[in-house]
N, C-alpha and C positions, 0 to 999 in steps of 0.2 A: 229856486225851482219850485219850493213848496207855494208862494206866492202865483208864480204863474198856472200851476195846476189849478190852485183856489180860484184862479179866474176862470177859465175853462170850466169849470163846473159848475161855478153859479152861471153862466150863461146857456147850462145844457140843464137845469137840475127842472124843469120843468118835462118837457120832453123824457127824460129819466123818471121822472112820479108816475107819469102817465102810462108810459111801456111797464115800469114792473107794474102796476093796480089792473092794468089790461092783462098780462102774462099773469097775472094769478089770478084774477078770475074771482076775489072775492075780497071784503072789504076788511080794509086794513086798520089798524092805529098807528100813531106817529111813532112811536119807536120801533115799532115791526116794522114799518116802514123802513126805519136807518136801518136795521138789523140786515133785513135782505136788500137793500143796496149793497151795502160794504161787502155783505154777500158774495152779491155778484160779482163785484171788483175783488175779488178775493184779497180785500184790503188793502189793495192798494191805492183807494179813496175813502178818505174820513166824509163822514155826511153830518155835521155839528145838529142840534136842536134849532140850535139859531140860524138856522138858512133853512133846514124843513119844516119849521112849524109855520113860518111867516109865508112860507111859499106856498102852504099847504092852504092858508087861512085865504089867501089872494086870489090860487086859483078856483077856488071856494066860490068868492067873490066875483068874478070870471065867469064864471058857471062852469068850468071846464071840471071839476069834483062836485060831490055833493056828499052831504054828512049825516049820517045818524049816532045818537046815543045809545051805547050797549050797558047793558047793568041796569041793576034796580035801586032806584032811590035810599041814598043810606049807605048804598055800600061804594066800588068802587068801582065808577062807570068810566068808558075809555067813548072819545070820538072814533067814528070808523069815516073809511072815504072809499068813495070807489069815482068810474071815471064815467062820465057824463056823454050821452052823443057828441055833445059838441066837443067834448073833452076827446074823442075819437077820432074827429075831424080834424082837431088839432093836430094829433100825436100824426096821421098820415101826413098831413103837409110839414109838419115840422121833420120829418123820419126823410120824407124826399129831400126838403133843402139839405140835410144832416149829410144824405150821401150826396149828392151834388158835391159842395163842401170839402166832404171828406177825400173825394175821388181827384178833385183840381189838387189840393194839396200833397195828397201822396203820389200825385205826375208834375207838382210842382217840384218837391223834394227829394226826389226820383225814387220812391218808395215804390213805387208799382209803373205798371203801362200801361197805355192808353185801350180803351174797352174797344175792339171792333164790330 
């Protein structure tokens, strides 16, 4: 089971960066970052460094984040990231397909009924 969750979430763990950097409203570092995830999931999802930093760095690359340097030279500086227009862009259309998605399968699995 734990296998199958770890797939489900590297497949949404973009969409997830995006909503919590948007919902707080101010620029993170990568372990705050995992901090309020697991957060949110009130643990019931581990968020590794090794799926956030690479994802963090890609959407970077992406342009859907963008990064500055905090601290002063010498001592002990953190990357911050916040979320980009286009990173905004994203997060709406990825939030529509998400409930699309989510809606077919809990009236696939009879989790819910169909919206009128």
């Amino acid at each position: 089971m734990a296998r199958q969750i770890d797939q489900l979430r590297k497949g949404t763990t973009t969409m997830a960066l995006l909503k919590l950097l948007e919902d707080v409203g101010e620029p993170l570092h990568g372990y705050a970052i995992i901090q309020r995830l697991e957060a949110r999931t009130k643990g019931a999802l581990e968020f590794k460094e090794g799926l956030i930093y690479p994802t963090l760095h890609r959407m970077e690359q992406e342009g859907l984040l963008e990064s500055r340097w905090l601290g002063e030279p010498g001592t002990r500086r953190r990357k911050v990231y916040t979320v980009t227009d286009q990173g905004r862009r994203r997060l709406r259309r990825e939030l529509l397909e998400w409930e699309t998605f989510s809606d077919g399968m809990g009236l696939l699995l009879g989790l819910s009924e169909a919206r009128t």
